[in-house]
KOLTI-489438 format. One record per residue (C-alpha): residue number from 1; residue in three letters; x, y, z. Coordinates in steps of 0.25 Angstrom, whole numbers, plus 5000, padded with zeros to 4 digits. Layout:
<recs>
   k   r    u    v    w
 NUM ala    X    Y    Z
...
</recs>
This chain:
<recs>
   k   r    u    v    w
   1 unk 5361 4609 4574
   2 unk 5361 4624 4578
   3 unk 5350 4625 4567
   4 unk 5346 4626 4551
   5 unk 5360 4628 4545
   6 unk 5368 4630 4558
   7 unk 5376 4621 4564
   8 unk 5374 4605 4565
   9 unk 5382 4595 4573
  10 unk 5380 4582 4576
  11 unk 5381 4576 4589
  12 unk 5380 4560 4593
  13 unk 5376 4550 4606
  14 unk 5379 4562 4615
  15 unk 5391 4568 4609
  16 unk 5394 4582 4604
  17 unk 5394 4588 4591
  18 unk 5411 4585 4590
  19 unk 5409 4571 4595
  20 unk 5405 4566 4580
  21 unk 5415 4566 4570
  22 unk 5411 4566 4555
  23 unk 5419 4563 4543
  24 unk 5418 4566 4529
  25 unk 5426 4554 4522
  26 unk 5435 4551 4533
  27 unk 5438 4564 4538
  28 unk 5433 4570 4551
  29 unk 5425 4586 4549
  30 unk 5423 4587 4562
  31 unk 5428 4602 4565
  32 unk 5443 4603 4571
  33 unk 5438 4616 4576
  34 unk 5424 4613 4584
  35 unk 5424 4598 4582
  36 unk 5411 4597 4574
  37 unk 5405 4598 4560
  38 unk 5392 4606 4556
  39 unk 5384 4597 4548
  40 unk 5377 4610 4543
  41 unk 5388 4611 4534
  42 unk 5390 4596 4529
  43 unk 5380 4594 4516
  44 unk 5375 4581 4515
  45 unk 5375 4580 4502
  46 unk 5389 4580 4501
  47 unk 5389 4565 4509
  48 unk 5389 4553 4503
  49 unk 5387 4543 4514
  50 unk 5385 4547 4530
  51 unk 5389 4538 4541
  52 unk 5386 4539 4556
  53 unk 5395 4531 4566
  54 unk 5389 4533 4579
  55 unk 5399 4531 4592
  56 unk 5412 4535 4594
  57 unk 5423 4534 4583
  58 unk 5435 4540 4585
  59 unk 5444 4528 4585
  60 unk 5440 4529 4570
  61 unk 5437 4545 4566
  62 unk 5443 4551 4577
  63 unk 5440 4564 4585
  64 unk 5427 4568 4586
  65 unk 5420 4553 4585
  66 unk 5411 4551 4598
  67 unk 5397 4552 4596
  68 unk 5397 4549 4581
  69 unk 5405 4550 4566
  70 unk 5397 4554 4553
  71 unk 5405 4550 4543
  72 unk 5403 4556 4530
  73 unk 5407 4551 4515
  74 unk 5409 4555 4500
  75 unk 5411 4545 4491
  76 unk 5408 4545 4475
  77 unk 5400 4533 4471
  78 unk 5394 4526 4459
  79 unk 5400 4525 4445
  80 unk 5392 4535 4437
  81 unk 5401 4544 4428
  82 unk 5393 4555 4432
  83 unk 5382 4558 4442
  84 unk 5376 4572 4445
  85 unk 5367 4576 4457
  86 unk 5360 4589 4461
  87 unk 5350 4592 4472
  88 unk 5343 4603 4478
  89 unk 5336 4606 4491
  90 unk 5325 4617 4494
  91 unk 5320 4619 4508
  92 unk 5315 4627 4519
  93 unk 5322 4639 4525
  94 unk 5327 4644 4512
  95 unk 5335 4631 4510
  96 unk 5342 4628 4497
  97 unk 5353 4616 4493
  98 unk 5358 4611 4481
  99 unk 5369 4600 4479
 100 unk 5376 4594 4467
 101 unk 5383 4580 4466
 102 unk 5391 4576 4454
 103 unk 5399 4563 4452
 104 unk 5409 4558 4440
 105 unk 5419 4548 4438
 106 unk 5428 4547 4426
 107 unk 5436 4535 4426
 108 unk 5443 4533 4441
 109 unk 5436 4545 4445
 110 unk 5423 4550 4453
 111 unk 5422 4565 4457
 112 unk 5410 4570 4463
 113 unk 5407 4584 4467
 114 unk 5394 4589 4476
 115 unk 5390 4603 4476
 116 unk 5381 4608 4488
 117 unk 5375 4622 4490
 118 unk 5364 4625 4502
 119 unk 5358 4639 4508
 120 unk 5347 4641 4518
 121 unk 5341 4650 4525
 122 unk 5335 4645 4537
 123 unk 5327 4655 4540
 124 unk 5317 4646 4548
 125 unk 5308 4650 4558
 126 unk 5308 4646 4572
 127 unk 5301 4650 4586
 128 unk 5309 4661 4593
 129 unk 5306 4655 4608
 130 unk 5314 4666 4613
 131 unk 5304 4677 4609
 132 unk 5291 4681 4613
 133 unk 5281 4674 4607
 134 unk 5289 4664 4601
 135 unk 5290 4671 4587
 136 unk 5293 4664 4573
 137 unk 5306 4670 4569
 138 unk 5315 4665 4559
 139 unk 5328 4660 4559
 140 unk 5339 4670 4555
 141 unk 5354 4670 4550
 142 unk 5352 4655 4546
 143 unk 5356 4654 4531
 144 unk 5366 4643 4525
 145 unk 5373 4644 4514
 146 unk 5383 4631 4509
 147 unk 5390 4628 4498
 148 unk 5400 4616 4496
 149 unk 5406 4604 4487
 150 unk 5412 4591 4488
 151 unk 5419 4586 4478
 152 unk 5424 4571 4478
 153 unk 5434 4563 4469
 154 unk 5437 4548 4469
 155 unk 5449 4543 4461
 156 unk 5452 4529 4457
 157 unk 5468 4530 4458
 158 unk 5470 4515 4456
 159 unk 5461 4502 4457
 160 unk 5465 4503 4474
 161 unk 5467 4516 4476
 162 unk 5455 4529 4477
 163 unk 5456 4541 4479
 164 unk 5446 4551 4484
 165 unk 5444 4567 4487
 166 unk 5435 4576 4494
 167 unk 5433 4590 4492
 168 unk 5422 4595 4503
 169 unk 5420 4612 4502
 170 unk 5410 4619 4508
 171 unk 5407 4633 4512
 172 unk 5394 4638 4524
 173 unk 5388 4651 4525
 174 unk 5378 4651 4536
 175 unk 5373 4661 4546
 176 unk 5373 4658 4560
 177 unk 5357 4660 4566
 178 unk 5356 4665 4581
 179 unk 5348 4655 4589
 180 unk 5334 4660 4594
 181 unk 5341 4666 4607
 182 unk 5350 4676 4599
 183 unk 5348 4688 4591
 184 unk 5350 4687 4575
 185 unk 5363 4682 4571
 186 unk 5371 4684 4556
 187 unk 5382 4676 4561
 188 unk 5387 4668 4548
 189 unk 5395 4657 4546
 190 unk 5405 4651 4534
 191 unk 5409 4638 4534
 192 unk 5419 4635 4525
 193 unk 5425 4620 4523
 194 unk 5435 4614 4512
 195 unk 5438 4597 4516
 196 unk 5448 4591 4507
 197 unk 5449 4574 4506
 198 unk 5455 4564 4501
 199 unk 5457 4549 4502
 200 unk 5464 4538 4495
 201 unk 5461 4524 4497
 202 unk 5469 4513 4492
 203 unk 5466 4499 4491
 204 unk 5477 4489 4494
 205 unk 5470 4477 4493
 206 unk 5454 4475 4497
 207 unk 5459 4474 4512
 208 unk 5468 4484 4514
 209 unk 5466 4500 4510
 210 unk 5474 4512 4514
 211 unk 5466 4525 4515
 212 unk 5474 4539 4515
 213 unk 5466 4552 4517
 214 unk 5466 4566 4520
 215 unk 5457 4578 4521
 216 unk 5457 4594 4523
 217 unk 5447 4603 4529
 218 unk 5447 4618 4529
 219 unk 5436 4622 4536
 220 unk 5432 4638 4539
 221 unk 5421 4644 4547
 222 unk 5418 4659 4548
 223 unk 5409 4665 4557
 224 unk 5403 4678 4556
 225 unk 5393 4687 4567
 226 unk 5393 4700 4571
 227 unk 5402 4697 4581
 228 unk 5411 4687 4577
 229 unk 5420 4683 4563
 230 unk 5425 4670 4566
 231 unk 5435 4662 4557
 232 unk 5439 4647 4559
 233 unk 5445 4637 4550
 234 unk 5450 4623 4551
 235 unk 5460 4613 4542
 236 unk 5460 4599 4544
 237 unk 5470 4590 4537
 238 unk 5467 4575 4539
 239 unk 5477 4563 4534
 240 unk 5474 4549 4535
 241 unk 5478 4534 4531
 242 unk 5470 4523 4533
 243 unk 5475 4507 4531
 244 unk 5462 4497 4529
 245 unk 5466 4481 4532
 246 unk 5457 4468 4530
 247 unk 5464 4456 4535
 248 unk 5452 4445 4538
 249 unk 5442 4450 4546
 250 unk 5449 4460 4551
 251 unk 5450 4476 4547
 252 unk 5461 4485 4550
 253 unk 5461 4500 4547
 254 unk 5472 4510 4551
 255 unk 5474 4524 4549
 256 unk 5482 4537 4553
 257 unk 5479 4551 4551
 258 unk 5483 4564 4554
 259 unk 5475 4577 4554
 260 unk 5480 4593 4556
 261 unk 5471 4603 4558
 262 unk 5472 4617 4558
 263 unk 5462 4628 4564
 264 unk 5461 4643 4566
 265 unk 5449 4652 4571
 266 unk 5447 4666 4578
 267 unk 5443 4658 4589
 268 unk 5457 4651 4589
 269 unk 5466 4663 4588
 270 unk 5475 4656 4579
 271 unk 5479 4642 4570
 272 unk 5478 4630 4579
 273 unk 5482 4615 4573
 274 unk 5480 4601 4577
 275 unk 5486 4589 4573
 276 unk 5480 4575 4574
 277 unk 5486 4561 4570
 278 unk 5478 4548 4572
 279 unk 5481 4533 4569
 280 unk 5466 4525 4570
 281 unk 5464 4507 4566
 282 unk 5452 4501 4565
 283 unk 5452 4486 4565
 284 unk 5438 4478 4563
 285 unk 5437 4462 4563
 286 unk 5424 4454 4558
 287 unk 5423 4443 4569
 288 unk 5415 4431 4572
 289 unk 5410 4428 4556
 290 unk 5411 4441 4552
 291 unk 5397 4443 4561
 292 unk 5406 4454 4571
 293 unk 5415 4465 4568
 294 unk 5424 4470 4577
 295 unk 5430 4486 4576
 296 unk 5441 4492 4584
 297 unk 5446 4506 4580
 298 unk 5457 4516 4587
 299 unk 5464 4530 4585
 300 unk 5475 4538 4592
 301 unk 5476 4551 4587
 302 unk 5484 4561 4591
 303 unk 5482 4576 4591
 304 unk 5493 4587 4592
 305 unk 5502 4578 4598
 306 unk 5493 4572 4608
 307 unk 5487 4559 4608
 308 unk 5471 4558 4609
 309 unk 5466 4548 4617
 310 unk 5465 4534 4612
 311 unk 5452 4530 4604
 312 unk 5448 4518 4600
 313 unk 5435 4510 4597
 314 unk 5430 4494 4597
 315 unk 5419 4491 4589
 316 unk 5410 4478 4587
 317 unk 5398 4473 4577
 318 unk 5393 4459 4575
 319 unk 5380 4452 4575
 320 unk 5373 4443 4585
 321 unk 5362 4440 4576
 322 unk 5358 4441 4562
 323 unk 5348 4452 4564
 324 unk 5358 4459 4576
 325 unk 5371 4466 4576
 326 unk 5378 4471 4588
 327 unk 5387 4483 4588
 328 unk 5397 4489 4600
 329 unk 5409 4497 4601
 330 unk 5417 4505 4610
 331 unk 5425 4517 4609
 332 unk 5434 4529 4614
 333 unk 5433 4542 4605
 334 unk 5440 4557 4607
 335 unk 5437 4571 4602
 336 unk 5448 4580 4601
 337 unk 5446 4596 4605
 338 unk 5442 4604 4594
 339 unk 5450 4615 4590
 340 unk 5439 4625 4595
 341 unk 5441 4618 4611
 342 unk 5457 4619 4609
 343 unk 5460 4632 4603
 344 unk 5448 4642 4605
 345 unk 5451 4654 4611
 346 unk 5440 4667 4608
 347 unk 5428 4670 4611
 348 unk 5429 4668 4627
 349 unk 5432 4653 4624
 350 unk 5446 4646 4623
 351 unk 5450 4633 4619
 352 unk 5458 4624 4628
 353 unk 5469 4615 4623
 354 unk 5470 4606 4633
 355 unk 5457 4599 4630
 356 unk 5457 4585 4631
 357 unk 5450 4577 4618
 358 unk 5436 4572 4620
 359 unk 5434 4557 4623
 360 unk 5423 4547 4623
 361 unk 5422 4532 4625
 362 unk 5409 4527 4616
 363 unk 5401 4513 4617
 364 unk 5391 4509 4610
 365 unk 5382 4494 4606
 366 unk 5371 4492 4597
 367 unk 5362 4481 4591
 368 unk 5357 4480 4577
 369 unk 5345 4473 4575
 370 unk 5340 4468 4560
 371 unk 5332 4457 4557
 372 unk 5327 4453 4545
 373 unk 5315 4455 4543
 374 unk 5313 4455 4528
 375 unk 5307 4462 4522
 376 unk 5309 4474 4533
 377 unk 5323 4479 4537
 378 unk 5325 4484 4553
 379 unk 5336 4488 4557
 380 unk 5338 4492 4572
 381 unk 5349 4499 4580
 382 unk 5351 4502 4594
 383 unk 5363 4507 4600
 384 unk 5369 4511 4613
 385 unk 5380 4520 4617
 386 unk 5388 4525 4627
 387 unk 5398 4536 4627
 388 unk 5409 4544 4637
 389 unk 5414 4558 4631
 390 unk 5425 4563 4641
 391 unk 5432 4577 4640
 392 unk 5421 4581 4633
 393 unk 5427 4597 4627
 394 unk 5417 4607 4634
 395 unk 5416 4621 4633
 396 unk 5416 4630 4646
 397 unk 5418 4644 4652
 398 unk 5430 4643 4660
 399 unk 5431 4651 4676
 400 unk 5434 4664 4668
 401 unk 5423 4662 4656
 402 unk 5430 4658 4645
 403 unk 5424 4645 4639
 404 unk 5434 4634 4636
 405 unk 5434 4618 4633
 406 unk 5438 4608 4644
 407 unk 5435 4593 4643
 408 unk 5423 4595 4653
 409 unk 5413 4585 4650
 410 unk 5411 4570 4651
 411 unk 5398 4566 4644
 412 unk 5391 4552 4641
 413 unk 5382 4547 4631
 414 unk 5374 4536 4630
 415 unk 5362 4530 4623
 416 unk 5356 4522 4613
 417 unk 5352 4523 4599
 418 unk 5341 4515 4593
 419 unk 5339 4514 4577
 420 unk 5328 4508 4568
 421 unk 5328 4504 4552
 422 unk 5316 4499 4547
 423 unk 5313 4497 4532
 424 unk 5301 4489 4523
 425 unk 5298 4487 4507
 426 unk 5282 4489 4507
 427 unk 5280 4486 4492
 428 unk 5286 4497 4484
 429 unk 5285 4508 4499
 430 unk 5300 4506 4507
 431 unk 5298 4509 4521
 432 unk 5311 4515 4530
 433 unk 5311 4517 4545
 434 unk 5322 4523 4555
 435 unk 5320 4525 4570
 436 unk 5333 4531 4578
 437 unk 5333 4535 4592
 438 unk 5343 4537 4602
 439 unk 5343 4540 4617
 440 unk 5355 4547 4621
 441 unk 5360 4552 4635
 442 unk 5373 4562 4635
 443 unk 5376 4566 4649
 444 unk 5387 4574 4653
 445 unk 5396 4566 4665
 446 unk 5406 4575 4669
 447 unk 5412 4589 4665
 448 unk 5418 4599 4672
 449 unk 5408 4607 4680
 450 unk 5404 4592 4685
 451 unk 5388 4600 4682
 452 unk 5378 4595 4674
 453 unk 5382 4580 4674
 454 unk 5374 4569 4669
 455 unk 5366 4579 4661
 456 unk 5363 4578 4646
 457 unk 5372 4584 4635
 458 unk 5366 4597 4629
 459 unk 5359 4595 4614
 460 unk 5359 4580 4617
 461 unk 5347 4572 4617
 462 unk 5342 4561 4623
 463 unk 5334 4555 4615
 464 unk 5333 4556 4598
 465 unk 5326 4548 4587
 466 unk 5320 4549 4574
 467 unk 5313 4539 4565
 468 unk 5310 4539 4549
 469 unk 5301 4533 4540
 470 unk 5303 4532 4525
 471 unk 5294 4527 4515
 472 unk 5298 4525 4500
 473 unk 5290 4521 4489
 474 unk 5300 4520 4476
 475 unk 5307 4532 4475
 476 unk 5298 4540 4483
 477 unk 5301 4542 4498
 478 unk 5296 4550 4511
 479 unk 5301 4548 4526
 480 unk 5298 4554 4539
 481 unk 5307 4556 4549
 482 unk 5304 4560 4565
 483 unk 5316 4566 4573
 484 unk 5316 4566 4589
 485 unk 5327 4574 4597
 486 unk 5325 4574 4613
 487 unk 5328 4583 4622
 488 unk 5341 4592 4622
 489 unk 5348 4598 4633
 490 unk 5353 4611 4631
 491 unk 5361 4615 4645
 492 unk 5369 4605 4653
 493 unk 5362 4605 4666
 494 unk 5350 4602 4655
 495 unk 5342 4611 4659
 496 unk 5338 4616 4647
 497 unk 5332 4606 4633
 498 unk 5328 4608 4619
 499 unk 5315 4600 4619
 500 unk 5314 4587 4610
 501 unk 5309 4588 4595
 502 unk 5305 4580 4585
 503 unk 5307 4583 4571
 504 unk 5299 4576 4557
 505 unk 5305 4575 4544
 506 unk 5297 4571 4531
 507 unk 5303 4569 4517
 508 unk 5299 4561 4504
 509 unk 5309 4560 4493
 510 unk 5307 4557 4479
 511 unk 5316 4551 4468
 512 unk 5312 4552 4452
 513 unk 5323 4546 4442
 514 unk 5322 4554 4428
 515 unk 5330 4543 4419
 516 unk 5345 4547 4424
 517 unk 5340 4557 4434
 518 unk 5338 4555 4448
 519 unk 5327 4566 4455
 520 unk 5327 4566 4471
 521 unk 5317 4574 4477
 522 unk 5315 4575 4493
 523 unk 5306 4585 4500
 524 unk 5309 4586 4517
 525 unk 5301 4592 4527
 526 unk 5310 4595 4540
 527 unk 5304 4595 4553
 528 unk 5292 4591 4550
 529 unk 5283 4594 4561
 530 unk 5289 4608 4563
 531 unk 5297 4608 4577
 532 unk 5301 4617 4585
 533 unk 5315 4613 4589
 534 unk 5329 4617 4594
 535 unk 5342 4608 4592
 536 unk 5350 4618 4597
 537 unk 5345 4630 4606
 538 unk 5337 4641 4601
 539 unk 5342 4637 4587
 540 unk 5329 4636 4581
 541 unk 5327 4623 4570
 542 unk 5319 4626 4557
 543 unk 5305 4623 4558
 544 unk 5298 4613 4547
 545 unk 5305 4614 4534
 546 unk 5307 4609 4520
 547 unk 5317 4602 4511
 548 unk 5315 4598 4497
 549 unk 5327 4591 4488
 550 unk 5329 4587 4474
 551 unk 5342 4579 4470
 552 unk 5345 4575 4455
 553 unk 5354 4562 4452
 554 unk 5359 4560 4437
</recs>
């Protein structure tokens, strides 16, 4: 994150920001334009159900799936003619948030409409270590503003067919703040994004199912500074059928799709358009007493004629004990150059259509450890991977100055992650305990220069963890979480590191039912121990602050 507001991507097991693909209900949101998402402007609230898939996956989702794939989910639950939520959120830094939630059904109908509104303005202050001194200053040209809804629909059409639809609109106003290193900025910028979906799922018999879906995005960024006024704008149109099998042990699922996409930008000079078409199976076998499950996924896709390399994945999951489960899998995944790499031509920079898609071969293996123990509950993970990127897309000044994209850089990852669940009933007091860490090495292998090799990627740490504890007595709660991020790199040749922080949380929550009423209170306290810290930088991070929330259920 670039800071309180700004711009937040995520990256995974040495990967870069474009190399996790996320999805909302089947359909990738990665950008065509810059390859990611800013989850700055994805409200939470507006989620049902969040999944991570760690590893490579782009037999399955497609481009983009490297290092990980969030995948997110709307669905209307519960039988309840009508049900009505509203909550509110005050907080440090001129914070506000409100949010609304209602459901209905009325015979084979269920609509549900969620209403979000939020504005800060992050007017924190920080250390300016540039100055003499080292003054307090505050941060300026920070404030948020975000509106949005998503509305939701689920028809009954027969007693083997549903149909749903997704209305996702939103609209950002946010200024752009300099980092410590520059003057004051009043750079703005609007995001605008309109996502159409629609699915229908029909049920042949309970073993076989055909899914047809399709989406459209419309998404629009303006950016004003004194300087510069800069319009770009993308549209997506995404079709797909799925066929779903069970036969024995056996399940078989095959699908085709087809995307265009459509972009334009001041950057660009004009329209560009891409076609994609795909074809993708999935076959999974429980084997050996139903004790192993066996995975093997694929996809050829072809885009503007051209046929992207071959991508495919084997996948397997048993048990050797009771209290133990293995799991291993193997896989090739691709990115395809975004729109920006291609077509970019302003600014001293230009595109290079003769790029060659990313690619990456991905191993993993991990055990599972949990006994019982009754009455205690452990769970333990530990993980290890291994990952190739080749042609990694990199940005460089060519022999006459102008920076351009070449498929420079070869990079490997490697590491291991380590997880820990424990939990115990005291009497009436519930105890919860998670422990993650994960040592990760990111080292670039070759690129063009042949400079700087075996060195660690920039932003990229080698060692994280965190760990929380939750105590809950009835309906009353507090937990405390501990954060630790290690060293950062900040230039190749790593010669230059933001130091490692550490970073508390504290929370209790509070539940109170009022005969049909449910009241949800919380009270947060963010970085608890009041570090000083840079995730990006000179792009200063807020200092302790506070979060308090009330959310009604009737």
């Amino acid at each position: 994150t670039y800071g309180q507001g700004s711009l937040a991507t995520i990256s995974a097991r040495g990967t870069g920001a474009g190399h996790t693909a996320v999805l909302w209900n089947g359909f990738n949101l990665q950008s065509p334009m810059n390859g990611v998402l800013d989850f700055a402007l994805v409200p939470i609230a507006f989620m049902d159900e969040i999944n991570i898939l760690s590893g490579g996956s782009s037999a399955l989702y497609g481009s983009g799936a490297i290092g990980a794939t969030i995948d997110l989910q709307n669905r209307i639950e519960g039988n309840e003619k009508r049900t009505l939520q509203f909550g509110t959120t005050i907080g440090s830094y001129g914070l506000r948030a409100n949010q609304f939630k209602i459901t209905g059904q009325h015979k084979k109908v269920k609509a549900q409409l969620k209403l979000f509104n939020q504005w800060a303005s992050n007017d924190f202050p920080f250390v300016d270590a540039t100055a003499i001194g080292r003054p307090v200053v505050k941060q300026k040209n920070a404030a948020l503003k975000q509106f949005g809804f998503l509305q939701s629909n689920q028809i009954q059409l027969s007693n083997k067919s549903i149909w749903n639809t997704y209305i996702w609109f939103q609209s950002n106003e946010r200024a752009i703040p300099p980092s410590i290193t520059e003057s004051n900025s009043n750079a703005v910028q609007y995001d605008e994004v309109l996502r159409l979906a629609t699915d229908v799922v029909h049920y042949l018999n309970d073993k076989h199912t055909v899914k047809i879906r399709a989406a459209y995005f419309d998404e629009s960024i303006l950016f004003n500074s004194n300087t510069v006024d800069a319009l770009s704008r993308s549209k997506n149109f995404i079709a797909e059928a799925e066929d779903n099998i069970s036969f024995g042990k056996n399940q078989v699922n095959i699908g085709i799709q087809q995307q265009h996409t459509s972009a334009f930008s001041d950057g660009y000079g004009s329209d560009f358009q891409q076609n994609k078409s795909a074809i993708f199976l999935a076959w999974q076998r429980q084997a050996f007493a139903d004790h192993w499950k066996l995975a093997l996924k694929a996809r050829q896709t072809l885009v503007d004629g051209q046929w992207i390399p071959f991508t495919a994945s084997f996948g397997i999951l048993g048990k050797l004990h009771p209290a133990l489960q293995i799991q291993a899998s193997l896989s090739r995944n691709y990115k395809i150059p975004t729109f920006n790499d291609l077509f970019w031509a302003d600014g001293g920079a230009q595109g290079n259509p003769d790029l060659r898609p990313e690619s990456s071969f991905n191993q993993e293996a991990g055990l599972q450890f949990q006994p019982n123990l009754k009455p205690f509950k452990l769970t333990t993970k530990i993980t290890g991977f291994n990952s190739k990127v080749k042609d990694w897309i990199l940005w460089a000044p060519a022999d006459d100055g102008t920076w351009t994209p070449n498929n420079q850089r070869h990079v490997w990852s490697r590491g291991i992650e380590l997880s820990n669940q424990f939990s115990k009933q005291f009497g009436e007091w519930q105890t919860h305990f998670n422990l993650q860490y994960t040592y990760l090495k990111a080292t670039i292998e070759s690129n063009a220069s042949a400079t700087n090799l075996g060195t660690q990627l920039i932003y990229t740490p080698s060692h994280k963890g965190q760990y929380q504890l939750q105590v809950q007595r009835k309906k009353t709660a507090i937990y405390f979480l501990h954060a630790l991020t290690g060293q950062r790199f900040t230039s190749t040749d790593n010669s230059n590191a933001l130091a490692a922080f550490q970073l508390g949380q504290l929370g209790l929550s509070q539940s109170i039912a009022i005969k049909k009423i449910q009241l949800n209170l919380k009270l947060d306290v963010n970085n608890l121990w009041n570090t000083d810290y840079q995730v990006i930088a000179w792009r200063p991070m807020p200092p302790r602050h506070f979060r308090f929330s009330f959310r009604l259920n009737w």
